[in-house]
C-alpha positions in Angstrom: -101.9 -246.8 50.6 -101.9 -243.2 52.2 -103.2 -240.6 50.1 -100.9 -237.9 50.0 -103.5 -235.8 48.6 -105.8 -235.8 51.6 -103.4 -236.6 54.2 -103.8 -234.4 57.0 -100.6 -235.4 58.6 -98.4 -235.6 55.4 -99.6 -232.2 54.6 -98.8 -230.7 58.1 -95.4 -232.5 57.7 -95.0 -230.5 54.6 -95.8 -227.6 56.0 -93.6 -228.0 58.8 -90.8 -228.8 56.5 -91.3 -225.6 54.6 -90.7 -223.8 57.7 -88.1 -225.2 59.6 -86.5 -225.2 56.2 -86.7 -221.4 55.7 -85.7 -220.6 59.2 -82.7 -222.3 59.0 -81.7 -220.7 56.7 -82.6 -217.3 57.5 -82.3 -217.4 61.1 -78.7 -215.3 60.9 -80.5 -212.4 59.8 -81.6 -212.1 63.6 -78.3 -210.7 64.3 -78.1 -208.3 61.4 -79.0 -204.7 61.2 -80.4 -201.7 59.4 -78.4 -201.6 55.5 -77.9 -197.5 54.4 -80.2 -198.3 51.7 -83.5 -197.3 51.8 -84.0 -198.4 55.7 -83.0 -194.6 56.5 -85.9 -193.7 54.1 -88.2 -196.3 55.9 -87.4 -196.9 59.2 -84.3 -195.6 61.2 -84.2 -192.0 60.1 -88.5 -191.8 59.6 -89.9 -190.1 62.2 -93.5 -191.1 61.5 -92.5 -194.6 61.2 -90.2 -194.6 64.4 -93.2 -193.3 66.4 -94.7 -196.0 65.9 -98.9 -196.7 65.2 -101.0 -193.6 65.5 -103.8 -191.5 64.0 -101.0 -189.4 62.6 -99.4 -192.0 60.6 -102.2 -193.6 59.3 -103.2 -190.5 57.5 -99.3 -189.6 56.6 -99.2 -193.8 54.9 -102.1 -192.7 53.2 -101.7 -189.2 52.0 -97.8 -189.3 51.4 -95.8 -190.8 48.8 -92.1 -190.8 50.8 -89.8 -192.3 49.4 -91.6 -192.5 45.9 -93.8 -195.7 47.0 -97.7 -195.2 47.6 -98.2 -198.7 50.0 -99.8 -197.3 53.1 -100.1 -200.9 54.8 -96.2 -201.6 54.6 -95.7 -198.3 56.3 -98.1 -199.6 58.9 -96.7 -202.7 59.3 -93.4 -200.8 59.8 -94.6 -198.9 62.9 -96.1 -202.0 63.6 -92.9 -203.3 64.1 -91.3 -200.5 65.7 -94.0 -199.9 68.2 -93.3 -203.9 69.3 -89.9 -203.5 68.9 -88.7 -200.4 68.8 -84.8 -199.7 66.2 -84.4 -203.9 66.5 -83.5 -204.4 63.4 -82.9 -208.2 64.1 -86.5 -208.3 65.2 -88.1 -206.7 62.4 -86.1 -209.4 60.0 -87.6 -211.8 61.8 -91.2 -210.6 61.1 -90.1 -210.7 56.9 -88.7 -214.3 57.4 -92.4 -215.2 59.4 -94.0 -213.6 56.2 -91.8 -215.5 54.0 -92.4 -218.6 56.2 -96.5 -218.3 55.6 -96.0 -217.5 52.2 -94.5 -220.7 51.4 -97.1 -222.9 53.6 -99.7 -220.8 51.6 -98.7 -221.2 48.2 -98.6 -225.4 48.9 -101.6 -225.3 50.1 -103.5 -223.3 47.4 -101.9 -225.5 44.8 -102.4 -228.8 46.6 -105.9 -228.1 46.6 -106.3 -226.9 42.8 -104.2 -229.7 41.0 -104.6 -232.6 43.6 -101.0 -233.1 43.0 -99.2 -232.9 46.5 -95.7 -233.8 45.5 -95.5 -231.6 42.6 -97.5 -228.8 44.9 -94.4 -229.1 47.9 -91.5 -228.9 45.2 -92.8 -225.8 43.7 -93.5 -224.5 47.3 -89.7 -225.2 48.5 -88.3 -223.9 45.6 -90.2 -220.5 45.8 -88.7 -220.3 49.3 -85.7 -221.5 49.2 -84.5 -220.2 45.7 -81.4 -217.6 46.2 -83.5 -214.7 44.3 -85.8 -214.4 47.2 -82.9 -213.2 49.6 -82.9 -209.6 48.8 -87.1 -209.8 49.3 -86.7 -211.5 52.9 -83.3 -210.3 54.4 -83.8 -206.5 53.5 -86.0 -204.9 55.7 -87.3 -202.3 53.4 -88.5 -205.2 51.0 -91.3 -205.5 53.4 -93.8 -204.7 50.5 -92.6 -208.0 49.2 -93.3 -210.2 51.5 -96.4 -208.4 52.5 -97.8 -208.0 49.3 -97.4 -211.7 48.3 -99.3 -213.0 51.4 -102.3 -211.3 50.5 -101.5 -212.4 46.7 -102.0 -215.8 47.8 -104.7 -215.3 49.7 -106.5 -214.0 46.7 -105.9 -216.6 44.9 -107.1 -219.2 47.2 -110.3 -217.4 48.2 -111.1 -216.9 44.4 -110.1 -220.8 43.9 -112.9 -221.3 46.8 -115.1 -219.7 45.3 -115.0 -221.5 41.6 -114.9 -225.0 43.2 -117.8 -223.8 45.5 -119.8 -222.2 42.7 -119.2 -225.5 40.5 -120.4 -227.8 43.5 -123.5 -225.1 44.1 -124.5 -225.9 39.9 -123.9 -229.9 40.2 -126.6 -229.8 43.7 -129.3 -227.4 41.7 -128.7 -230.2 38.3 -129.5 -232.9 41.0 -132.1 -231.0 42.4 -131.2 -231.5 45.8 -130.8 -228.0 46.6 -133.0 -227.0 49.9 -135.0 -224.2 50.9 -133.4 -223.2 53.8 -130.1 -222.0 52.5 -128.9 -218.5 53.6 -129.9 -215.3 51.4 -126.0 -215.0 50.3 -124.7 -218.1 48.6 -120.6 -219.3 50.2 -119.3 -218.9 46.8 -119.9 -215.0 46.9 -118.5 -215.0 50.4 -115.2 -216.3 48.9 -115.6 -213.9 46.1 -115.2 -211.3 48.1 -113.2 -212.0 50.5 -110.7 -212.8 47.3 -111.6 -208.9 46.3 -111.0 -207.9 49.8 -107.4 -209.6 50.3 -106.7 -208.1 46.7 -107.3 -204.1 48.3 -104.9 -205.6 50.9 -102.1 -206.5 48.5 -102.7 -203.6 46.6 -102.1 -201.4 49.5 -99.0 -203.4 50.6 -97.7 -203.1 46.9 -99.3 -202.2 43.7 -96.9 -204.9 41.9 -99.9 -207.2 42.3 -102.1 -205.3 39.5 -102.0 -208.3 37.6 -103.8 -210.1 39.6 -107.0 -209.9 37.0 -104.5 -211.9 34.5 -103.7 -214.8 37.0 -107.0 -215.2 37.6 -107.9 -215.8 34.3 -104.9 -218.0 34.0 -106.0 -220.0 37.0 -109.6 -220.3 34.8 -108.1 -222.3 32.4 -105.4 -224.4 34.5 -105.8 -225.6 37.1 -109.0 -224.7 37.5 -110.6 -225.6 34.3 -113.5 -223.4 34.3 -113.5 -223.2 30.5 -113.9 -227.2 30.0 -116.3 -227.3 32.7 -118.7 -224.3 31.7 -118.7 -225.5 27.9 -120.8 -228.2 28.5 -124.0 -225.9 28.4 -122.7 -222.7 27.2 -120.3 -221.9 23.7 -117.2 -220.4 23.9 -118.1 -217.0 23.2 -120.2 -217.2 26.1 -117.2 -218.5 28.3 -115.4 -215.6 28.1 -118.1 -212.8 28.4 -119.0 -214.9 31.6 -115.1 -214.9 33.0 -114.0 -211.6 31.8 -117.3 -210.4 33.3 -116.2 -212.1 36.6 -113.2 -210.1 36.3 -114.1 -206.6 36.4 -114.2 -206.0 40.0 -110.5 -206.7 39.8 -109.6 -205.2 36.8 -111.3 -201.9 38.2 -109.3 -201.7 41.5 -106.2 -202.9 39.3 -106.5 -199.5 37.3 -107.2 -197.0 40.0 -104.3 -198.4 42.2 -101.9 -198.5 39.2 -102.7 -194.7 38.3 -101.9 -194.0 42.2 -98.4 -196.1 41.8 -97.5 -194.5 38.9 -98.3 -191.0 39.8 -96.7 -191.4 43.2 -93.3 -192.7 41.4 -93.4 -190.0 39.3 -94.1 -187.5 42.2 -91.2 -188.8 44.0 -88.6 -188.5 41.2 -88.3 -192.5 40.7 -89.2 -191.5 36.9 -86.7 -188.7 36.5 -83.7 -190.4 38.0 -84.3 -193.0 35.4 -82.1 -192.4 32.2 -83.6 -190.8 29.1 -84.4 -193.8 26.6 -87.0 -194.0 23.6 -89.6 -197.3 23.8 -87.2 -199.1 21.1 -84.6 -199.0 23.5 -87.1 -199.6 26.9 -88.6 -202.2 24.3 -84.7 -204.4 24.4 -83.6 -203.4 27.7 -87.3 -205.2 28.8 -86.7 -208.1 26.8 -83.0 -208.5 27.5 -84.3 -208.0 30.9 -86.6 -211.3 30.7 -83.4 -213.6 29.6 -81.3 -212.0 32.5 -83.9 -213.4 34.9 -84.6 -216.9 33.3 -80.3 -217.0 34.1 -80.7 -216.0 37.7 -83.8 -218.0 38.1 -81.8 -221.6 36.7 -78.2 -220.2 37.8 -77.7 -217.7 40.4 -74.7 -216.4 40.5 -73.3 -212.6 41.0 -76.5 -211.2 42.8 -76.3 -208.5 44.3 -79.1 -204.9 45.5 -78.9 -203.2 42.2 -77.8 -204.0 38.5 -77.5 -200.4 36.7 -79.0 -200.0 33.6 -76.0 -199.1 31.2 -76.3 -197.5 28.0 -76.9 -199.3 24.8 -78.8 -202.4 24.1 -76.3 -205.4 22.7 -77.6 -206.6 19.5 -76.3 -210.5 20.0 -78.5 -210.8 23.3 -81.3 -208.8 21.8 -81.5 -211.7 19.3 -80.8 -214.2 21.6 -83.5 -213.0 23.9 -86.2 -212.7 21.2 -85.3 -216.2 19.9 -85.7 -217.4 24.1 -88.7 -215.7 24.9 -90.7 -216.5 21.4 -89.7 -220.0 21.7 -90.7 -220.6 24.9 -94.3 -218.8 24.1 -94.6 -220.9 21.0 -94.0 -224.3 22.7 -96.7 -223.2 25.4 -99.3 -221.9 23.4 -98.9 -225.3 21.0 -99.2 -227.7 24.2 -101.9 -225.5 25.8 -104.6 -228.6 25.5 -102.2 -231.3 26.5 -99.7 -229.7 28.8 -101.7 -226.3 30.2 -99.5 -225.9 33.2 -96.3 -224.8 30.3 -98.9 -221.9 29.3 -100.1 -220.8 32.6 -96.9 -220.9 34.1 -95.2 -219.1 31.9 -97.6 -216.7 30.7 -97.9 -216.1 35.0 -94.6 -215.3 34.8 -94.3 -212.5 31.7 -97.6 -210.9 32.8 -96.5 -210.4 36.8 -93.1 -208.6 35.6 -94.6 -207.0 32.6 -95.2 -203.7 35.1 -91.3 -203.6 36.6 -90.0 -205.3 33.1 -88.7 -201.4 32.1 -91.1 -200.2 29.7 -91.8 -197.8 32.1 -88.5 -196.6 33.6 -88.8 -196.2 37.5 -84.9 -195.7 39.1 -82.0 -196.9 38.1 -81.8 -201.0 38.0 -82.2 -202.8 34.8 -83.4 -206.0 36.3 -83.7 -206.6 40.4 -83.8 -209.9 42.5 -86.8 -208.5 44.5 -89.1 -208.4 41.3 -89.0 -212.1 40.8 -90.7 -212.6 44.0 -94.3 -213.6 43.0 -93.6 -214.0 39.0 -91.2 -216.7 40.0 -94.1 -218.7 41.0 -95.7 -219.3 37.3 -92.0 -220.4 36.0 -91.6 -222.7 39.2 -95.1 -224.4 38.1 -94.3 -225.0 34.8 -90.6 -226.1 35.4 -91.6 -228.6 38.0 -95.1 -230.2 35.9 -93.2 -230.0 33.1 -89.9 -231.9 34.8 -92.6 -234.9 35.9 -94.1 -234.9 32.4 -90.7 -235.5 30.6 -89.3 -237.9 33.4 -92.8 -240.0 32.2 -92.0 -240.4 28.7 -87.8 -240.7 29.3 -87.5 -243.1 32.6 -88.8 -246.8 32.8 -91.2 -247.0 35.8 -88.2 -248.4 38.1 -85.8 -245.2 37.4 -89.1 -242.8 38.4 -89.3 -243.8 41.2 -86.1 -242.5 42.6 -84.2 -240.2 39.8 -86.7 -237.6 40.0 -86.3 -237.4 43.7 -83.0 -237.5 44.2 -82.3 -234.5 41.5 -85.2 -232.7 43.1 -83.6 -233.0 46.8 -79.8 -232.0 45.1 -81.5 -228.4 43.4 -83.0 -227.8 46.4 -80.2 -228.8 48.8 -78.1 -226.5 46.1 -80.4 -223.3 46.5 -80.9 -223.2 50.4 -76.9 -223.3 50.4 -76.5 -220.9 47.7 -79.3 -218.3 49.6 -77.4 -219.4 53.0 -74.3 -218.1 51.0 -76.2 -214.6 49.5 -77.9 -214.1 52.9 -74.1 -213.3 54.6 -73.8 -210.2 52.6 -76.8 -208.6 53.9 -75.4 -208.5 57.7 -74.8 -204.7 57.2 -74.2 -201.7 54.8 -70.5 -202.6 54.9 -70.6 -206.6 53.9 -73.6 -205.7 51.1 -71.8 -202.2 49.4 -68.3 -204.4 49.2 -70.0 -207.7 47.5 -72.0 -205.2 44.9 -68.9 -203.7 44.1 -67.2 -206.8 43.7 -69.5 -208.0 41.2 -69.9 -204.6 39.8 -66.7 -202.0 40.4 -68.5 -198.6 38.1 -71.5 -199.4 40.6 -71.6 -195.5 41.7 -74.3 -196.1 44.4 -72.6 -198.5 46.1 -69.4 -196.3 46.4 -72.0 -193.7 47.5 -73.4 -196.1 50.0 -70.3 -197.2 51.4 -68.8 -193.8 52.0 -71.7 -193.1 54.2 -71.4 -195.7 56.0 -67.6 -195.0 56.6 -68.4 -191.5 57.5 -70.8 -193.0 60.2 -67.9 -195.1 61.5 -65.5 -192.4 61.6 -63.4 -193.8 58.5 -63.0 -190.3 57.2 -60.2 -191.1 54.7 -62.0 -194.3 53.4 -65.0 -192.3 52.9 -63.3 -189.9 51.0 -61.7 -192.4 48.8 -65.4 -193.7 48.0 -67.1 -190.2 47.5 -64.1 -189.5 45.1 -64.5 -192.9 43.2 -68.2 -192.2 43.1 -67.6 -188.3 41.4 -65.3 -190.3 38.5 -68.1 -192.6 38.1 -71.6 -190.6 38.2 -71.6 -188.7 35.6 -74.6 -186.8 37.3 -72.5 -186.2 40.1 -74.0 -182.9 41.6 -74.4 -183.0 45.0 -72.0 -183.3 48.3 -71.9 -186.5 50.4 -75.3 -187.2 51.8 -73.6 -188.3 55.7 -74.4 -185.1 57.1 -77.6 -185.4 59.1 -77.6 -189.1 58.7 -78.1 -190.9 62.3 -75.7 -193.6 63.0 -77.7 -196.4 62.3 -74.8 -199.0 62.5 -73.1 -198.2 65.7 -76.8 -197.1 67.3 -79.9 -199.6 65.7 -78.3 -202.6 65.0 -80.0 -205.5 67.0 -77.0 -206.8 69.7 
């Protein structure tokens, strides 16, 4: 019988399904164009970015904090694309798709090779990609970070797993003394080390989301990688976790230095100060309300749309409800962590990688955001899908495995390439993605905002009127004129043809 495990050509069929997959479903967005929302701020009306690479800009990505963000390899990979391809914006959706594309190939890979467990590894892969939430990361150019960010995530991760399973393999060979002189000074398992340190200065400079890298990697320690079992054979627990903590530090350092950069460079862009006052007992529900509103998007999403304001007020009902979710859920992962690991890992993966954009600390407007589930998803996939195969074990005979697992597991993924097919339409312009938010969301001031500019642009002087007036009845902030004069026409001049 083949084994899929080690399959060369089932794995490159994976693969290839994974990205024809994601281009057909993204392949529209090479007909769509620049959206008024934060492309002005990072490609069409940049002039260091339009210019294209230079000396110039590498010191501007690195010394400036436009637009509030400090990532100085996203701005590079902007002029990147606009010396390639100049104001295409079809073109430069393209490039987050082929991200998007390798992220997913990556992500099988890396856990194919941890957990020997290559269905289970591909399910998790195509729902990551696939899943409606990651639209707003692939199909909005500005979201670059995103994509970015998680291919050097990944990366990480698979150079540090190299670099356990090396380290383990380097121990067994010394126990059998078979180890030989002639090995080189520098042993491969610190090669992988740091290349994983390497790839995690990458990430961090694409976006500092990725800070909790350290925690993954601990996480990884004890599932899938089982450091902890395999270590404890000569050494006590104690021990253990000086040794992997130890390990950590390197990561935990660059973690804090790049965090104090994000952090000061939000705040030095006014990201804090546009945020609405609130004390920590209020930033404390809205983050934990926040965690049950993405658990609903993640299993049904419906109404998404570029930004959910933060209203005032935290409801008591879903406060409790939340609490009673999210300590439930903890509970029943930290009780199976010996038989069922995966439930902790995953879900511990995915309340440590939101913790920073969770709301604690207020950046903007949004209470929640579709982008933010980009790499946290991940964990929740893994422990969802593992824990899906476990449960089908114990409630199916061996005859019903064989095929009711697979046929639900093609109908939810059928169901979210059609639903992201679906939430990919609105993106095509400012127009389509202003109308859809305010559909879903008619006090959504910004998008009224939005959408007068972009009727301004068009020469729809009374409709953009009509939106800057619903936007003054709305914002109660409302202090400045409308922001079209100076704007470029980005619809009429950059869209891709």
């Amino acid at each position: 019988m083949t084994d899929f495990r080690t399959s060369r050509w089932w794995t490159g069929g994976v693969c290839l399904a994974l990205v024809l997959g994601t281009l057909a479903i993204y392949w529209p967005a090479r007909l769509y164009g620049f959206v008024d929302y934060d492309d002005n701020d990072y490609v069409f009306n940049n002039p260091t970015v339009r210019a294209g690479l230079s000396w110039w800009g590498l010191v501007w990505s690195v010394v400036d904090q436009h637009a509030s963000n400090w990532h100085p390899l996203t701005w590079l990979s902007h002029m990147l694309d606009c010396q390639l391809f100049g104001l295409n914006a079809g073109a430069q959706h393209m490039v987050n798709v082929l991200y998007h594309c390798a992220n997913a190939v990556l992500l099988f890979l890396l856990l194919n090779s941890m957990t020997r467990a290559f269905w289970r590894s591909a399910v998790v892969a195509a729902l990551f990609a696939w899943h409606p939430l990651r639209v707003e990361s692939v199909a909005w150019i500005s979201e670059r970070k995103d994509v970015l960010s998680g291919f050097f995530f990944l990366l990480t991760l698979w150079m540090y797993a190299l670099h356990v399973q090396k380290n383990i393999s380097r121990n067994v060979e010394r126990q059998g003394e078979t180890a030989q002189a002639g090995r080189p000074s520098t042993p491969r398992h610190k090669i992988y080390f740091r290349c994983s340190l390497g790839f995690f200065i990458l990430g961090l400079l694409s976006k500092p989301m990725v800070v909790t890298v350290p925690v993954i990697l601990l996480l990884m320690d004890f599932w899938p990688l089982h450091r902890c079992i395999t270590c404890s054979r000569d050494s006590s627990m104690k021990e253990i976790a000086k040794k992997l903590l130890a390990e950590k530090v390197p990561f935990l350092l660059l973690s804090s230095i790049f965090g104090v950069i994000a952090f000061f460079a939000q705040r030095a862009g006014g990201a804090t100060s546009s945020a609405p006052p609130a004390g920590f007992f209020s930033r404390m529900g809205d983050a934990i309300v926040g965690y049950l509103s993405y658990l609903e998007k993640i299993f049904w999403p419906h109404d998404l749309t570029f930004l959910y304001l933060r209203h005032g007020g935290v409801n008591v009902g879903w406060l409790l409800v939340a609490v009673c979710v999210l300590a439930g859920i903890s509970l029943l992962a930290v009780v199976n962590r010996h038989r069922r690991p995966y439930l902790m890992v995953g879900w511990f993966w995915f309340l440590g990688m939101l913790l920073p954009v969770c709301g604690l600390i207020q950046f903007g407007l949004q209470s929640i955001a579709d982008r933010y589930t980009y790499l946290p998803s991940i964990g929740f996939f893994i422990m969802c899908v593992w824990g899906a195969t476990g449960l089908a074990e114990v409630l199916f005979p061996p005859m019903a495995r064989r095929f009711l697992p697979g046929v639900a597991t093609v109908a939810i993924l059928a169901g979210c390439a059609l639903s992201s097919r679906q939430q990919l339409a609105y993106w095509q312009n400012t127009q389509t993605l202003m109308e859809h938010a305010l559909k879903i969301d008619p006090g959504n001031y910004i998008a009224h905002e939005n959408l007068g500019v972009y009727f301004s642009q068009t020469g729809r002087t009374q409709d953009a009127l009509r939106q800057y007036q619903l936007e003054r009845e709305l914002d109660p902030n409302f202090v400045h004129a409308p922001r079209s004069a100076g704007r470029t026409n980005s619809t009429q001049t950059f869209t891709a043809p």
